[in-house]
C-alpha positions in Angstrom: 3.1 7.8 3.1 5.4 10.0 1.6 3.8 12.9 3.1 6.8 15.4 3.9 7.7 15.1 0.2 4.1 16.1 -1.1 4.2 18.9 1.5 7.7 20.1 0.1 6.8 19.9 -3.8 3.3 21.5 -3.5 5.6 24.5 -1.9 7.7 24.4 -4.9 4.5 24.3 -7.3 3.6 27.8 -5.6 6.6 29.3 -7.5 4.7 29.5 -10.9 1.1 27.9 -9.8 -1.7 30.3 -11.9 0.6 32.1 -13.6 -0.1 32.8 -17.1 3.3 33.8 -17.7 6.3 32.5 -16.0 10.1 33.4 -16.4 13.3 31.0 -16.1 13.4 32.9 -12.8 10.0 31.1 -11.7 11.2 27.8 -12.9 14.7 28.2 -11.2 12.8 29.0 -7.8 10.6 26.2 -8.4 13.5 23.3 -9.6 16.0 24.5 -6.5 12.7 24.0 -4.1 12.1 20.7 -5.4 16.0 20.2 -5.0 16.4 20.8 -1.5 13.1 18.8 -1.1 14.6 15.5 -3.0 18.0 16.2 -0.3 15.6 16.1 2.8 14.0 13.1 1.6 17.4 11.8 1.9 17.2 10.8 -1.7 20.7 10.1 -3.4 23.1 13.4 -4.4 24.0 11.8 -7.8 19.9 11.2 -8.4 19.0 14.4 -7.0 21.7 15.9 -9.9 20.3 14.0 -12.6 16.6 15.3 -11.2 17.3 18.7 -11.1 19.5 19.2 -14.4 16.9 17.1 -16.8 13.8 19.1 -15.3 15.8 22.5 -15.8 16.7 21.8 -19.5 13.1 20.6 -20.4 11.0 23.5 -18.0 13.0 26.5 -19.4 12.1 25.5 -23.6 9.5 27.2 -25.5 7.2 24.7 -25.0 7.0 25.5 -21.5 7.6 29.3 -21.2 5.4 29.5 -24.4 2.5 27.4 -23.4 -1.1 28.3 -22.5 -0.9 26.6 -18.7 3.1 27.0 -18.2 2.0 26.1 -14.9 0.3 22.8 -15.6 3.1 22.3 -18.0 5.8 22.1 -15.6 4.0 20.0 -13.2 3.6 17.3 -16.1 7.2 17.1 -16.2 7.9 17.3 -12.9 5.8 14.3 -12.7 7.3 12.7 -15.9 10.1 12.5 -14.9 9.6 11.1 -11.1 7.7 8.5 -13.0 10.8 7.4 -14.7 13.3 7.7 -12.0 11.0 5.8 -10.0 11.0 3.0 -12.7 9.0 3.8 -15.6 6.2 1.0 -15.5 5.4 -2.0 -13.7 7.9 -4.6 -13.3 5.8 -8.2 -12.9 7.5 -11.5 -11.7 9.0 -13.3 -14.0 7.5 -17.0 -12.9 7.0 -19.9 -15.0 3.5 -21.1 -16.1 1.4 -23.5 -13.6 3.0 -26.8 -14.7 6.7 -26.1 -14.0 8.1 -25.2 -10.9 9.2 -21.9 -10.3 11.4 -20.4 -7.4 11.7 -17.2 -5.4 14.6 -16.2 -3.2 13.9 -13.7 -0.7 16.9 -12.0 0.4 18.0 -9.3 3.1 19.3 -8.8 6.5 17.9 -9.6 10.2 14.8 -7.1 10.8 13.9 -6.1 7.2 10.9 -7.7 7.2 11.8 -11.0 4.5 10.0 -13.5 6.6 6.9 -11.4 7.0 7.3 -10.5 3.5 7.6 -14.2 2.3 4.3 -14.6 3.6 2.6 -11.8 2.1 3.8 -12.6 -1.1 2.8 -16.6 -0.7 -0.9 -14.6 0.1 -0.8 -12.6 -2.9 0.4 -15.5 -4.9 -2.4 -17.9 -3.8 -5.0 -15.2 -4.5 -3.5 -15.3 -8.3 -4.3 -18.6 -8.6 -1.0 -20.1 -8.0 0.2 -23.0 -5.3 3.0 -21.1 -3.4 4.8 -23.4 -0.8 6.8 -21.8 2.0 10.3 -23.0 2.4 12.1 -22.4 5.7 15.6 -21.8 4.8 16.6 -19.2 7.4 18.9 -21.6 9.8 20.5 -19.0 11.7 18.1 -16.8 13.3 16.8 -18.0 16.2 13.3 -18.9 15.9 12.7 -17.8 12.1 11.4 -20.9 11.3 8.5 -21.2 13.9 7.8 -17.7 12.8 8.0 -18.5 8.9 5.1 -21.5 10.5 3.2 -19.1 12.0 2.5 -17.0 9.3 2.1 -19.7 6.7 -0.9 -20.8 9.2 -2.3 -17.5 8.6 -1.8 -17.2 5.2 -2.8 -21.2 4.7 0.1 -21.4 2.4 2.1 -24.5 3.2 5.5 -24.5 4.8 8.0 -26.6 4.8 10.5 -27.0 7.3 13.3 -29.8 8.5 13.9 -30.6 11.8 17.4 -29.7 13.2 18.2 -28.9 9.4 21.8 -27.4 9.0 22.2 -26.8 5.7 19.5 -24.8 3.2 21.0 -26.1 0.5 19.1 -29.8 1.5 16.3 -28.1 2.8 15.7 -26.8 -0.6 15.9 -30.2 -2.1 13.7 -31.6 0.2 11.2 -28.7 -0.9 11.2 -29.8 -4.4 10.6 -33.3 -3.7 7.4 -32.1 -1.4 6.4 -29.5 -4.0 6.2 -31.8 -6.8 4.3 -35.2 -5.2 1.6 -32.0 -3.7 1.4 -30.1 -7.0 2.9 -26.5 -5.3 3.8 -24.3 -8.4 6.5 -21.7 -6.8 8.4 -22.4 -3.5 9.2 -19.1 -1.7 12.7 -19.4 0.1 13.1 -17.6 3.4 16.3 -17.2 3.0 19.2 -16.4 5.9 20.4 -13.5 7.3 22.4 -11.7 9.6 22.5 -7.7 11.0 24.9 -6.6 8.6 26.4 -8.1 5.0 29.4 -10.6 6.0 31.0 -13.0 4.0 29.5 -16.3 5.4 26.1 -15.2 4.5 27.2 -13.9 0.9 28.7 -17.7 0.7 25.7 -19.4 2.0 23.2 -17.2 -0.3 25.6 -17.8 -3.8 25.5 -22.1 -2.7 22.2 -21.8 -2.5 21.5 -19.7 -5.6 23.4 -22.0 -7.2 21.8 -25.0 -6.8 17.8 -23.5 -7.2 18.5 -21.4 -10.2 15.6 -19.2 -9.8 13.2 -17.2 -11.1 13.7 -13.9 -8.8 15.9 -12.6 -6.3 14.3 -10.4 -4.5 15.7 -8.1 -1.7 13.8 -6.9 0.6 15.0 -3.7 2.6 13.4 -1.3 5.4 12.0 2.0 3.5 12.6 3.7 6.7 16.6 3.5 6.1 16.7 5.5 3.5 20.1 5.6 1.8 21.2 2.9 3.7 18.3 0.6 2.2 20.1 1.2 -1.6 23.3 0.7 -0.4 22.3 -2.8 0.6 20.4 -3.2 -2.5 24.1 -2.6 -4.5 25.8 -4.5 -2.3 23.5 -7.7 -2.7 23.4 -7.0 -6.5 26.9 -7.1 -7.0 27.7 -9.8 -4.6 24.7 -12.1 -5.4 22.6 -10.2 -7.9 19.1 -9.7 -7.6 16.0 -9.1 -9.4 14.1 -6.7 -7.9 13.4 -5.1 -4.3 10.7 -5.3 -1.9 10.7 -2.0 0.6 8.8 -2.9 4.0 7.5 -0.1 5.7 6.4 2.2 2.9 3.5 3.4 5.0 5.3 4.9 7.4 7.8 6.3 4.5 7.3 10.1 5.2 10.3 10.9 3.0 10.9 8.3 0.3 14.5 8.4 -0.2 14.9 5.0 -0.8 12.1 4.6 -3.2 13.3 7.7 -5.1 16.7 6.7 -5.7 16.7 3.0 -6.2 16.0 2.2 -9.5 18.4 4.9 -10.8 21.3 4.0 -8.7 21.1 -0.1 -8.9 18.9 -0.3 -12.2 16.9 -2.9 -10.0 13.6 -2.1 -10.3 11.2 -1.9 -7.1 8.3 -4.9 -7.4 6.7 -4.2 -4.3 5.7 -2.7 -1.1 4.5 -3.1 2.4 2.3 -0.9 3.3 0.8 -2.5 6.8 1.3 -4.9 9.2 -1.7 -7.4 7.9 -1.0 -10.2 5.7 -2.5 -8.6 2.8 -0.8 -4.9 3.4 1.3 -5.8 0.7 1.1 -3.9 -3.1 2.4 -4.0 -6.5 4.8 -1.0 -6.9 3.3 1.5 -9.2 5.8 4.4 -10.4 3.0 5.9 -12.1 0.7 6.2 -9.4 3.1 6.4 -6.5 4.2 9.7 -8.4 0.4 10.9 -8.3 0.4 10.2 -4.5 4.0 12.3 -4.4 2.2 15.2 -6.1 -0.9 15.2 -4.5 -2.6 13.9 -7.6 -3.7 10.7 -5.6 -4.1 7.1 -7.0 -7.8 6.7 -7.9 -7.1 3.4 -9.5 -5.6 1.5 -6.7 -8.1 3.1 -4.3 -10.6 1.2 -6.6 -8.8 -2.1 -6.9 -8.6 -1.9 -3.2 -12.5 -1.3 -2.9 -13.0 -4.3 -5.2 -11.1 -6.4 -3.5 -13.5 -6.6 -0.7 -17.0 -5.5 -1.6 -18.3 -7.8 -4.5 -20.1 -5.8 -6.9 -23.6 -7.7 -6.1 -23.8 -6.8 -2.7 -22.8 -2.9 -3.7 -26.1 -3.4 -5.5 -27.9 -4.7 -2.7 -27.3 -1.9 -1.0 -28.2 0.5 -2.9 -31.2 -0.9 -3.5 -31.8 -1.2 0.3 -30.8 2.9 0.6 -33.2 3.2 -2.3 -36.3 1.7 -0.3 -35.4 2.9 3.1 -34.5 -0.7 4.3 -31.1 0.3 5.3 -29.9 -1.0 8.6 -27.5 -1.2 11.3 -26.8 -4.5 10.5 -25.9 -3.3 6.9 -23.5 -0.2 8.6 -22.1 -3.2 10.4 -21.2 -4.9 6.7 -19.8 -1.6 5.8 -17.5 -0.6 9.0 -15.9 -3.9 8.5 -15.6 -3.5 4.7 -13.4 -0.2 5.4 -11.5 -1.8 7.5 -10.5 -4.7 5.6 -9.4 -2.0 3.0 -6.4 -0.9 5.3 -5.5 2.2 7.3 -8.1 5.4 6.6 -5.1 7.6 6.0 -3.4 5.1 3.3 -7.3 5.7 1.7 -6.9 9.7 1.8 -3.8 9.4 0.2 -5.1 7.9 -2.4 -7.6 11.0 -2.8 -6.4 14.1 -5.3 -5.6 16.8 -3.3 -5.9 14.6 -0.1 -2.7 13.6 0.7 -1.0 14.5 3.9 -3.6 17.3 4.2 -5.7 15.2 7.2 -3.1 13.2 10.1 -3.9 10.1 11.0 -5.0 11.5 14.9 -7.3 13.9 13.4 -9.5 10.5 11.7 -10.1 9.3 15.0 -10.2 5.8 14.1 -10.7 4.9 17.5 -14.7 6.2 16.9 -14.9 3.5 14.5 -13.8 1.1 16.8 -16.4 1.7 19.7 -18.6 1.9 16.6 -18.2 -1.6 15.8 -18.0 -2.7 18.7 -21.1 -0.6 20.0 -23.2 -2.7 16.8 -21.8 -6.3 17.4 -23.1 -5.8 20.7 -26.2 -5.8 19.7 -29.0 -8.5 18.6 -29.8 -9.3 15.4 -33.1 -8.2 16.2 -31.9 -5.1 17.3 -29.7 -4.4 14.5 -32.7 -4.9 12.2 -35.0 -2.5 14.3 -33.6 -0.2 15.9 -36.4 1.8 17.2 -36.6 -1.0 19.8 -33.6 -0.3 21.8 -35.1 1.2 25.0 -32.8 2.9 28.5 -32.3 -0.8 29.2 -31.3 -2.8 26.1 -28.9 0.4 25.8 -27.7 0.3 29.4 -26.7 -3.5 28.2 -25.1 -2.8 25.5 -23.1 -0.8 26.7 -21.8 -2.4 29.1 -20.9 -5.5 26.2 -19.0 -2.5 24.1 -17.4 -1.2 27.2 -18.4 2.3 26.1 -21.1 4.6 27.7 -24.7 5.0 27.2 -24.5 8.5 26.2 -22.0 6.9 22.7 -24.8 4.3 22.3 -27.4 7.2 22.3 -25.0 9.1 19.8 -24.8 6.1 17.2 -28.7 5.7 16.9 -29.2 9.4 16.9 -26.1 9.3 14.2 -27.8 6.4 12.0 -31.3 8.0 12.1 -29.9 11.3 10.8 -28.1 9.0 8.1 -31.1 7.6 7.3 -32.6 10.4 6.7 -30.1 11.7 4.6 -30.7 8.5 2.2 -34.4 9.2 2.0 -33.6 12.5 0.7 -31.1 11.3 -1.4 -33.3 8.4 -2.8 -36.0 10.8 -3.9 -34.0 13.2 -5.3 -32.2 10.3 -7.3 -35.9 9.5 -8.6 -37.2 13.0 -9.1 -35.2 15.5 -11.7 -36.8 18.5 -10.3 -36.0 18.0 -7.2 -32.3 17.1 -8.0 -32.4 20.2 -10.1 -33.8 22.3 -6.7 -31.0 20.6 -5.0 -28.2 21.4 -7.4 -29.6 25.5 -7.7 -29.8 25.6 -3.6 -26.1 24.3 -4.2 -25.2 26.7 -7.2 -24.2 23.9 -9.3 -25.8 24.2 -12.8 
């Protein structure tokens, strides 16, 4: 995410990094690096000028030049000031409360992503607390509305849809009348669309707006585009108007052009992002810690958030406890392998790191060891997952053959979780024993 930007603006940092003096020179290097940086990320010229020129008259003051850490010092604004072209804060939905109906349009063209988007948002929605209901008002694209029904079965967020329907417009009417007798709180409109902006659509989209009235507008638009993704946004602002934007894709975002030059060139502020292909790869935008990730800072707090959405804090206890009496087993590094992975990609995890970003590739985490390794322990007994000393040549020969991996891997996961054990044993005393941790720590050189 964003990775060749990070790359480009810890270059430009190396223009006055541990200095303890530092010229307008320095900062000139450093600002024109950043420059062509922004232009690569295909980020917009007009943005790029307004970058450049404001972190130029606030790096060369005293207060920079002057300062104990110029270094640190310019890297604050640097950062400052990404945070407010990227939108200052976050920008919640504007819903009603529980007891009055409120209404989202979804808006964009063919292949953006609004259907799949619809759904994640109905997701996130229900996991608020609110009743979302899914309302299939895409009549043109072939297909759209099984699709829309598909993912509202995954999501088990309702969806409704008219047979043979021709006009949203009473589809949307229909919705209410559902909504309202089955107590749904905010109807989601999967909207129309076509491969590029034409009249018919922009006609459709106003009737429809019309007759809702709702709460958000919200674009959604393919990160990978680029430019082309904010010229859509304008486009749909001034011919329909919108409340925010939605960018799909922002994983695979290695440049962030469009997420850097949004906000500043439709004032539209960005709400959210998709950041995966599952149902719940979908993320509140964050300017402030989206700017961390940009300069290598990370994003400790949604790393958390993400960790607590999946591991409830009792069973973190559990475990520890288990570590802490040398009950651990592979049943609970089975809990744990499929924790991680309901947390998303490993690489969207190192990203959130300091200092982590873009420095390990997503081929050098070879996730696929993770895979054999949970599929290596579901093939396995209960029994066997509670004790593993008992897996003999034979119960290994069969369970590797269930895994289709080799013995030899099976071998190489005990001989992996006994040294891991091990390492917990140690751990567990030392954790108990303040002279030993303090042995530790001086075999470390850490005082």
């Amino acid at each position: 995410m964003l990775d060749k930007l990070t790359e480009k603006f810890s270059d430009a940092f190396r223009f006055i990094s541990g200095k303890s003096t530092i010229t307008e020179k320095n900062i000139n290097d450093a600002v024109e690096a950043i420059k062509m940086a922004l232009l690569e990320a295909d980020v917009n010229l007009r943005v790029v000028r307004r970058f450049v020129n404001s972190t130029i008259e606030e790096a060369t003051g005293e207060k920079v030049l002057r300062s104990v850490d110029p270094g640190q010092q310019f890297v604050k604004i640097v950062h400052d000031k990404l945070v407010s072209f990227l939108g200052d804060k976050r920008q919640d939905l504007r819903l009603k409360g529980p007891d009055t109906l409120s209404c989202i349009l979804m808006l964009g063209l063919q292949g953006s992503g609004k259907t799949t988007s619809s759904a994640k948002l109905a997701l996130r929605l229900k996991k608020e607390g609110r009743k979302p209901l899914l309302v299939a008002c895409d009549l043109i694209r072939p297909a759209a509305v099984e699709q829309l029904a598909v993912l509202g079965a995954q999501v088990d967020v309702p969806v409704y849809r008219e047979e043979g329907a021709v006009d949203p417009v009473k589809v949307y009417r229909g919705a209410v009348d559902w909504a309202r007798k089955n107590f749904a709180d905010t109807l989601i409109l999967d909207t129309t669309g076509r491969l590029q902006i034409d009249e018919p659509m922009m006609e459709e989209l106003a009737r429809l707006k019309a007759a809702a009235g709702p709460d958000e507008l919200l674009l959604v638009a393919d990160a990978m585009t680029g430019q082309s993704a904010v010229n859509i946004a304008k486009t749909f602002d001034e011919k329909i108007g919108l409340s925010g934007v939605i960018l799909t894709k922002f994983d695979s975002d290695t440049r962030g052009g469009a997420a850097l030059s949004l906000k500043t060139v439709t004032g539209k502020p960005l709400k959210f992002v998709g950041t995966g292909e599952k149902p719940a790869d979908f993320e509140p935008f964050h300017p402030e810690r989206i700017a961390g990730r940009i300069l290598g800072m990370g994003d400790v707090v949604s790393m958390v958030e993400k960790v607590q959405e999946v591991i409830d804090q009792k069973e973190a206890l559990a475990l520890q406890q288990k570590m802490e009496k040398e009950i651990y087993t592979l049943e609970d590094w089975l809990e744990q392998l499929r924790a991680v992975k309901k947390m998303g990609s490993l690489q969207s995890l190192l990203d959130m790191m300091p200092g982590m970003a873009g420095q390990i590739k997503e081929e050098d985490l070879n996730q696929r060891d993770l895979k054999s390794q949970e599929a290596i322990l579901s093939s396995m007994t209960l029994k066997e997952r509670a004790n593993y000393l008992i897996i003999g040549p034979s119960r290994r020969t069969r369970i590797a053959r269930g895994s289709g991996t080799s013995v030899a891997e099976v071998a190489r996961l005990i001989k992996h979780f006994e040294k891991m054990k091990s390492m917990m044993k140690k751990m567990a005393k030392v954790s108990k024993n303040p002279q030993a941790a303090q042995a530790m720590m001086n075999r470390m050189k850490i005082r």
